[in-house]
MIVO-613818 format. One record per residue (C-alpha): residue number from 1; residue in one letter; chain; z, x, y. Coordinates in Angstrom, 3 decimals. Last residue first. Layout:
<nodes>
<node><k>NUM</k><r>a</r><c>A</c><c3>Z</c3><c1>X</c1><c2>Y</c2></node>
...
</nodes>
This chain:
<nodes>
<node><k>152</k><r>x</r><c>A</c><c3>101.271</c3><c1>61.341</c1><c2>92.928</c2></node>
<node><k>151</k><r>x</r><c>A</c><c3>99.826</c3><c1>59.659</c1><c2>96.428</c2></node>
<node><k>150</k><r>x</r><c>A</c><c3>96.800</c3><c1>59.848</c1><c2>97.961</c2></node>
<node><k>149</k><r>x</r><c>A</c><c3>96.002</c3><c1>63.193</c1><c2>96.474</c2></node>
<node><k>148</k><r>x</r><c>A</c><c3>93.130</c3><c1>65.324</c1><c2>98.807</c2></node>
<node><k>147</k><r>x</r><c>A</c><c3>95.830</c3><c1>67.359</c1><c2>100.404</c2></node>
<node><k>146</k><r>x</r><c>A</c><c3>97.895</c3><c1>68.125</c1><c2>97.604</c2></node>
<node><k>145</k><r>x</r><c>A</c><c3>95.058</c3><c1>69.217</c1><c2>95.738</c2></node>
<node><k>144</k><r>x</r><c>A</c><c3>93.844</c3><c1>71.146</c1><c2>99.278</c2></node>
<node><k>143</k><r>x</r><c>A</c><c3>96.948</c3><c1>72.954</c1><c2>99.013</c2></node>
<node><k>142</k><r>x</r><c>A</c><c3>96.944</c3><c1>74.143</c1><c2>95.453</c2></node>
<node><k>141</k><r>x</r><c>A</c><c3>93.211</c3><c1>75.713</c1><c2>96.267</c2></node>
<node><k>140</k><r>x</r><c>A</c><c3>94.674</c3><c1>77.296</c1><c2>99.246</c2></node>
<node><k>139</k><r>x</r><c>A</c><c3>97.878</c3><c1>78.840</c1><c2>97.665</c2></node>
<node><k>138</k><r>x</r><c>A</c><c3>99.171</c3><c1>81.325</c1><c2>100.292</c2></node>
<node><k>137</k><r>x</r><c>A</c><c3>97.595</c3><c1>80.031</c1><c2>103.834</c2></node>
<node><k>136</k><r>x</r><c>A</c><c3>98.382</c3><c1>76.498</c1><c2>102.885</c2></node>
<node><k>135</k><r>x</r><c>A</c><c3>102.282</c3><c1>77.541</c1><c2>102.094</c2></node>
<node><k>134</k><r>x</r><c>A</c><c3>102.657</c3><c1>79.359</c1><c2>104.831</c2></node>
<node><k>133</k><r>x</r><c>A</c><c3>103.359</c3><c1>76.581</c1><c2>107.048</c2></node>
<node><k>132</k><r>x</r><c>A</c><c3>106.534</c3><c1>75.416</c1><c2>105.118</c2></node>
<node><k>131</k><r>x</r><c>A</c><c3>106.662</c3><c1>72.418</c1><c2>103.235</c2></node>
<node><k>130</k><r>x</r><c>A</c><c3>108.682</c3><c1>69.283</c1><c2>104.629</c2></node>
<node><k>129</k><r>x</r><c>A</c><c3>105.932</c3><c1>67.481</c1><c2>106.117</c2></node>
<node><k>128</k><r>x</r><c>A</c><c3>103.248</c3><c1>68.000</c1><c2>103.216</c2></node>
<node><k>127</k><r>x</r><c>A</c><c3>106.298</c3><c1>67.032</c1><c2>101.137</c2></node>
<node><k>126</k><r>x</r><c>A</c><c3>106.101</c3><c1>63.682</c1><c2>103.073</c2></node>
<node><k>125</k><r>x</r><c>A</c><c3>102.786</c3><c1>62.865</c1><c2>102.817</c2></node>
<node><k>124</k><r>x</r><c>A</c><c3>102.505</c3><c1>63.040</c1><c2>99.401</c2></node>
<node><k>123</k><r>x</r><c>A</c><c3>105.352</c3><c1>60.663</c1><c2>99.140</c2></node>
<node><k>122</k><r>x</r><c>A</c><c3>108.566</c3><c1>61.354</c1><c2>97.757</c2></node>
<node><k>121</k><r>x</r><c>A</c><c3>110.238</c3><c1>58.123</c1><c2>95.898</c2></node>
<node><k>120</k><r>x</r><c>A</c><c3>112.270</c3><c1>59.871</c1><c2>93.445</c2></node>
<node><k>119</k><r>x</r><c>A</c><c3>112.750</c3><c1>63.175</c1><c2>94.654</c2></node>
<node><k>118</k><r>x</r><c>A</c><c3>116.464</c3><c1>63.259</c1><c2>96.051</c2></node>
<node><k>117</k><r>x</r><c>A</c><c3>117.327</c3><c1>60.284</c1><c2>93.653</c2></node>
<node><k>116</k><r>x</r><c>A</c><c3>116.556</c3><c1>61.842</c1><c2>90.476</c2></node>
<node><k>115</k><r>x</r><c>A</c><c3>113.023</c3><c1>61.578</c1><c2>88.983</c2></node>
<node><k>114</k><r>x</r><c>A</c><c3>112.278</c3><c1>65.439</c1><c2>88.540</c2></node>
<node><k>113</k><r>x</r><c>A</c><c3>108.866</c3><c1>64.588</c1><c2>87.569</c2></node>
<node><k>112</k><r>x</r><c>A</c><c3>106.865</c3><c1>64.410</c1><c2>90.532</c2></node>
<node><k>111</k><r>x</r><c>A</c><c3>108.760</c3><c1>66.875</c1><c2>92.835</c2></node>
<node><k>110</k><r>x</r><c>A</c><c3>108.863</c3><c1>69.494</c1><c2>89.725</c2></node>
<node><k>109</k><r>x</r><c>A</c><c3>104.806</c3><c1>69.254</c1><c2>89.053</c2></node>
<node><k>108</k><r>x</r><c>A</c><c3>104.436</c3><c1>69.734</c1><c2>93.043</c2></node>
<node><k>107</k><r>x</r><c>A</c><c3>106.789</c3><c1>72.749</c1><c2>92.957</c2></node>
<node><k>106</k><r>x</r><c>A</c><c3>105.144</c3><c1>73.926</c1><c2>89.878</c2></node>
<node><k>105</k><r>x</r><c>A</c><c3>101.416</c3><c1>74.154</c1><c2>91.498</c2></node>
<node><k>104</k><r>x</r><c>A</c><c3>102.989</c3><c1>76.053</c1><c2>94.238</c2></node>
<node><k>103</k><r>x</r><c>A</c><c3>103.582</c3><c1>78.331</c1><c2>91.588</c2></node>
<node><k>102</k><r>x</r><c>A</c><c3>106.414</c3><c1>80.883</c1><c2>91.738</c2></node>
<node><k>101</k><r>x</r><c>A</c><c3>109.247</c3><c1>78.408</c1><c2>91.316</c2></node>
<node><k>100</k><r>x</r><c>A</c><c3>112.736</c3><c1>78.441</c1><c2>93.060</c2></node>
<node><k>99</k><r>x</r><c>A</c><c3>115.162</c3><c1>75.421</c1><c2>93.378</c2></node>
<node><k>98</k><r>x</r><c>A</c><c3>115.638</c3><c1>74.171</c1><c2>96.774</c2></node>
<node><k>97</k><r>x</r><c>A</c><c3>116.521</c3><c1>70.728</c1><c2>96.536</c2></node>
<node><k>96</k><r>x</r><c>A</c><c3>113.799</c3><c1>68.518</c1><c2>98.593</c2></node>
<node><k>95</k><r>x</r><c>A</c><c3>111.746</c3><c1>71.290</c1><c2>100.179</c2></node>
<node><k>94</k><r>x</r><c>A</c><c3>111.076</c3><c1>73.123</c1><c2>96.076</c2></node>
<node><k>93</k><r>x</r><c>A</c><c3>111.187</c3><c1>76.579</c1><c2>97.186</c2></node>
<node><k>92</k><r>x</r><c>A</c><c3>108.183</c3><c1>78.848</c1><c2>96.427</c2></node>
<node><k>91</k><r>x</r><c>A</c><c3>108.613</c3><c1>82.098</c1><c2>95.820</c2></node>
<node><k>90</k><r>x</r><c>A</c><c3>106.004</c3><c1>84.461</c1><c2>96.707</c2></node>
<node><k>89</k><r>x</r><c>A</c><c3>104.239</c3><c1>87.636</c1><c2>94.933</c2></node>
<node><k>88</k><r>x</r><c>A</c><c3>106.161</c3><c1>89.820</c1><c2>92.721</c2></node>
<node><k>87</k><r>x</r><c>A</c><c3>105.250</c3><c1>93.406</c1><c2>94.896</c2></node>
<node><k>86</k><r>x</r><c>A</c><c3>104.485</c3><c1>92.343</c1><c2>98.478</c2></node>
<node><k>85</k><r>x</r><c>A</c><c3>107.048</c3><c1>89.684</c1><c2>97.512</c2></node>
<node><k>84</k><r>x</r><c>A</c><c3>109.278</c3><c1>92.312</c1><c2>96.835</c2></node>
<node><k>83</k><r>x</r><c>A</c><c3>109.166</c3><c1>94.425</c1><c2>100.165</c2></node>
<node><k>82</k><r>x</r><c>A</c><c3>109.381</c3><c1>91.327</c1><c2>102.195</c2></node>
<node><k>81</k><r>x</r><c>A</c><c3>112.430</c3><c1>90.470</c1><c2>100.620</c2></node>
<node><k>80</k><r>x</r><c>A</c><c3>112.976</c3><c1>94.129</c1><c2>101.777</c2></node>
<node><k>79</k><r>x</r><c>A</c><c3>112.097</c3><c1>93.584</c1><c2>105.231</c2></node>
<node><k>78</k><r>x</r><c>A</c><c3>113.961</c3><c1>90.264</c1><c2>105.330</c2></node>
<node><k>77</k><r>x</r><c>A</c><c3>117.452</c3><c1>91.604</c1><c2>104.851</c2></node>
<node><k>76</k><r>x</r><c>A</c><c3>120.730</c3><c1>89.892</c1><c2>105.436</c2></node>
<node><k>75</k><r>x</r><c>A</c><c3>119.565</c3><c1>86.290</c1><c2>105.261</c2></node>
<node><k>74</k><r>x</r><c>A</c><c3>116.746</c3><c1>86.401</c1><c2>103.101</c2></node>
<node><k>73</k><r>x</r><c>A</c><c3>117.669</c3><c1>89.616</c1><c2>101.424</c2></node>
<node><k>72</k><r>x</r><c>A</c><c3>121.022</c3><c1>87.505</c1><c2>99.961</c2></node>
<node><k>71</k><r>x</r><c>A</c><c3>119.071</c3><c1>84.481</c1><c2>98.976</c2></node>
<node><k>70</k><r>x</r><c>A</c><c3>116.914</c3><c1>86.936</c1><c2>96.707</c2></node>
<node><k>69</k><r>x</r><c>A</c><c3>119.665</c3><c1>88.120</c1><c2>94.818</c2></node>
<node><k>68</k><r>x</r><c>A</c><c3>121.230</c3><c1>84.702</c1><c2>94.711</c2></node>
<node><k>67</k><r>x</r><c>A</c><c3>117.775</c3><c1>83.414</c1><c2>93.016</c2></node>
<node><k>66</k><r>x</r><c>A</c><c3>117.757</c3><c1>86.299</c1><c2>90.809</c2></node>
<node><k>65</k><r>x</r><c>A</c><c3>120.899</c3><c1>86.631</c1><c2>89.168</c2></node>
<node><k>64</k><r>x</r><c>A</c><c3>121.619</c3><c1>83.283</c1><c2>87.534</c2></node>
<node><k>63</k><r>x</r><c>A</c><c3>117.823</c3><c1>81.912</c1><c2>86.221</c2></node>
<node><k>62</k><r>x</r><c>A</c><c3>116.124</c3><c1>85.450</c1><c2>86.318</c2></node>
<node><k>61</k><r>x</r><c>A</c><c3>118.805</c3><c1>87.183</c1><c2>85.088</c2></node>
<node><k>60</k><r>x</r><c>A</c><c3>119.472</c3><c1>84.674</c1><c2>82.523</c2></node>
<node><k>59</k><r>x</r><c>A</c><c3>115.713</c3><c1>84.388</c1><c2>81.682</c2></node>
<node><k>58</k><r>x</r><c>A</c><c3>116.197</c3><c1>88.516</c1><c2>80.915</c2></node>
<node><k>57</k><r>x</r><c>A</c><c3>118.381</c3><c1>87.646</c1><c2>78.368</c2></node>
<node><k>56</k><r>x</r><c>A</c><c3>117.265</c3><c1>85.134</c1><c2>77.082</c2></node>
<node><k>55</k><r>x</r><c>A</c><c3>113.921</c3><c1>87.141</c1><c2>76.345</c2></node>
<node><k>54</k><r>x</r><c>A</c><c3>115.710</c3><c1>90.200</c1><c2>75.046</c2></node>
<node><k>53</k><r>x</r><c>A</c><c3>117.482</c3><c1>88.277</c1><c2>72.563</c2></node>
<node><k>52</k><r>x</r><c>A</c><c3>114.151</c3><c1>86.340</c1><c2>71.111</c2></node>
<node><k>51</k><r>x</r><c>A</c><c3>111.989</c3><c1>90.160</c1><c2>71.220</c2></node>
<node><k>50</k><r>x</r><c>A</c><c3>114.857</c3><c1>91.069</c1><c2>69.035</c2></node>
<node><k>49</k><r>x</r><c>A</c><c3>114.316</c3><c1>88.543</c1><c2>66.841</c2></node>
<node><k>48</k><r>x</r><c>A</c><c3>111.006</c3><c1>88.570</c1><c2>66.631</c2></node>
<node><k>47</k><r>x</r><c>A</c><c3>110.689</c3><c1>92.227</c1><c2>65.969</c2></node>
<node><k>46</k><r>x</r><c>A</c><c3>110.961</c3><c1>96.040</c1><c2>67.276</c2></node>
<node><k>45</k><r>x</r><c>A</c><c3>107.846</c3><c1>96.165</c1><c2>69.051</c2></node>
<node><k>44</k><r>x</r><c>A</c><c3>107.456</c3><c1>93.148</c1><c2>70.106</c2></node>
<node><k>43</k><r>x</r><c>A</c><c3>106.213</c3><c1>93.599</c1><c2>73.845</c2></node>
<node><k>42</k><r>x</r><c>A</c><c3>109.674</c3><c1>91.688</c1><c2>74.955</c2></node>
<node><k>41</k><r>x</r><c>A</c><c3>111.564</c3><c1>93.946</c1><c2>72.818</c2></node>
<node><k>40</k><r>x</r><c>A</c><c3>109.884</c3><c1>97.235</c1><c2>74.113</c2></node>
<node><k>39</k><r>x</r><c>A</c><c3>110.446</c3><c1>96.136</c1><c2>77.780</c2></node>
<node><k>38</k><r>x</r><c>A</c><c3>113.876</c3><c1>94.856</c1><c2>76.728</c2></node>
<node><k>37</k><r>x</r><c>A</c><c3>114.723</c3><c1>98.435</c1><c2>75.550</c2></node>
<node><k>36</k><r>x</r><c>A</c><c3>113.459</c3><c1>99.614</c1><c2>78.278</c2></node>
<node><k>35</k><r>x</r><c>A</c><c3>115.812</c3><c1>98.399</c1><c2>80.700</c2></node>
<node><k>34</k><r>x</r><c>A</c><c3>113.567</c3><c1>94.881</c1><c2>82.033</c2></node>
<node><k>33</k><r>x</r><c>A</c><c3>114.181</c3><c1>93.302</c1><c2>85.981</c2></node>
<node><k>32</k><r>x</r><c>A</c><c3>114.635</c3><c1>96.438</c1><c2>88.132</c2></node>
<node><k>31</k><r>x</r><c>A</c><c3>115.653</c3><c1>99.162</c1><c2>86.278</c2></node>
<node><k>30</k><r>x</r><c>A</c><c3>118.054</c3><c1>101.868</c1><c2>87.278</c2></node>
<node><k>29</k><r>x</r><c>A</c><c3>116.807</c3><c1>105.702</c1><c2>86.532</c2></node>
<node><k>28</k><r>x</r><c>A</c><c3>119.489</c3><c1>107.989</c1><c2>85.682</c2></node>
<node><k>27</k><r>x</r><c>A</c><c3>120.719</c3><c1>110.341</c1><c2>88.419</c2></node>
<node><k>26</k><r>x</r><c>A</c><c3>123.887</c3><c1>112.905</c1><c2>86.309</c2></node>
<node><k>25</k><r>x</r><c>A</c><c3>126.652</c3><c1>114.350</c1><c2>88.320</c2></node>
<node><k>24</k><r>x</r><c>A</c><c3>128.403</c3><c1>116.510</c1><c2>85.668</c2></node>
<node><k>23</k><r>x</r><c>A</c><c3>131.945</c3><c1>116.854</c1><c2>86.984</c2></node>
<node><k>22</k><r>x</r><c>A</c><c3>134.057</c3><c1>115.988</c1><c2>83.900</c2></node>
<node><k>21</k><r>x</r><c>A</c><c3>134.907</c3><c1>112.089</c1><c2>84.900</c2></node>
<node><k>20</k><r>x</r><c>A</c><c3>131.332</c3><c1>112.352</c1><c2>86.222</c2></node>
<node><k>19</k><r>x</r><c>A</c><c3>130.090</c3><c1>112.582</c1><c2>82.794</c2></node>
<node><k>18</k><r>x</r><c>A</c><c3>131.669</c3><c1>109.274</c1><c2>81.892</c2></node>
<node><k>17</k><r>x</r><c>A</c><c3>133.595</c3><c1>108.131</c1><c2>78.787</c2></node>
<node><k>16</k><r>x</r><c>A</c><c3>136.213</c3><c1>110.572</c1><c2>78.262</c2></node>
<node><k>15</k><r>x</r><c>A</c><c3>137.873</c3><c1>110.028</c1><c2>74.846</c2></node>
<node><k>14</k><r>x</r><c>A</c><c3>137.321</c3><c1>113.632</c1><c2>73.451</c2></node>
<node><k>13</k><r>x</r><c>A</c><c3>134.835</c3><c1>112.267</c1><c2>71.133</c2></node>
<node><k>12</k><r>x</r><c>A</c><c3>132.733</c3><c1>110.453</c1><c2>73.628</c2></node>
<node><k>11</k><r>x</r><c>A</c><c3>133.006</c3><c1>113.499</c1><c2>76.405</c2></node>
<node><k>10</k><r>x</r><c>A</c><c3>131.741</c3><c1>115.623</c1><c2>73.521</c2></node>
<node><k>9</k><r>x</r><c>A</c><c3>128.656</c3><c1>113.322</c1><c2>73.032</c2></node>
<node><k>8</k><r>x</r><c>A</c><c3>127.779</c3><c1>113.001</c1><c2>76.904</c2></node>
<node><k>7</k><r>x</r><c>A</c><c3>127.792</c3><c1>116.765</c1><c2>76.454</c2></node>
<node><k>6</k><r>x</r><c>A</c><c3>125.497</c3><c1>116.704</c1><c2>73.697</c2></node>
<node><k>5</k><r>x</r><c>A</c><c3>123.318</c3><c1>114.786</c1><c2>75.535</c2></node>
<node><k>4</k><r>x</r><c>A</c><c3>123.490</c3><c1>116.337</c1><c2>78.608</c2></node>
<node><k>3</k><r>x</r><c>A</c><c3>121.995</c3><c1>119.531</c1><c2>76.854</c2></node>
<node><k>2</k><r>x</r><c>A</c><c3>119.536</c3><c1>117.627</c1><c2>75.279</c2></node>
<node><k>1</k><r>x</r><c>A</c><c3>118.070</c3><c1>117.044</c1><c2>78.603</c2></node>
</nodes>
């Protein structure tokens, strides 16, 4: 290990920024969501302000990357979507505009308050209409709220 640092080092000071530019074919590990820096930052372990960067950071991702990530596997790959919502759990898509939220609890909270004209005068009824069938099956206790609610 230390010797590919030093070489990494050389390659700096001699103006070549990759190893591969020299031959050296080197497998670092990607990250997924957090480098680990950010998982550091995030757990506070180098301070406030740090953990503050590393946050909006990772929200961008999350906010910009993610979503057209995601709508990429759905309609070129659905065993790996499949693959991460085995491991993050399920988005759920608002049925009136589409924006992502991993509580179905959210979705209802974001239909009700939203207050524009796609969501302004949604009944109960008719998100129960628009949702997917899967939805009941995945959140059952959320479900039967929306179920047993005349009306928000």
């Amino acid at each position: 290990m230390y010797r590919y640092v030093l070489t990494y080092l050389l390659l700096v000071l001699l103006g070549t920024t990759t190893m591969q530019e020299c031959g050296y074919s080197v497998m670092a590990k990607q990250r997924a969501l957090l480098t680990e820096t950010e998982r550091r930052q995030i757990a506070g372990e180098e301070g406030s302000n740090k953990k503050y960067q590393a946050t909006s950071r990772v929200r961008r991702r999350i906010d910009e990357e993610l979503p057209e990530d995601l709508d990429i596997l759905r309609r070129h790959n659905q065993d790996l979507l499949t693959e991460f919502y085995d491991v993050a759990g399920p988005i759920f898509y608002c049925p009136v505009c589409g924006d992502p939220f991993v509580e179905l609890s959210n979705v209802i909270k974001h239909t009700t308050s939203t207050g524009d004209e796609a969501h302004k005068d949604l009944s109960t009824e008719q998100l129960k209409q628009m949702s997917p069938d899967w939805w009941k099956a995945e959140a059952p206790e959320e479900w039967e709220t929306l179920e047993n609610s005349a009306n928000w």
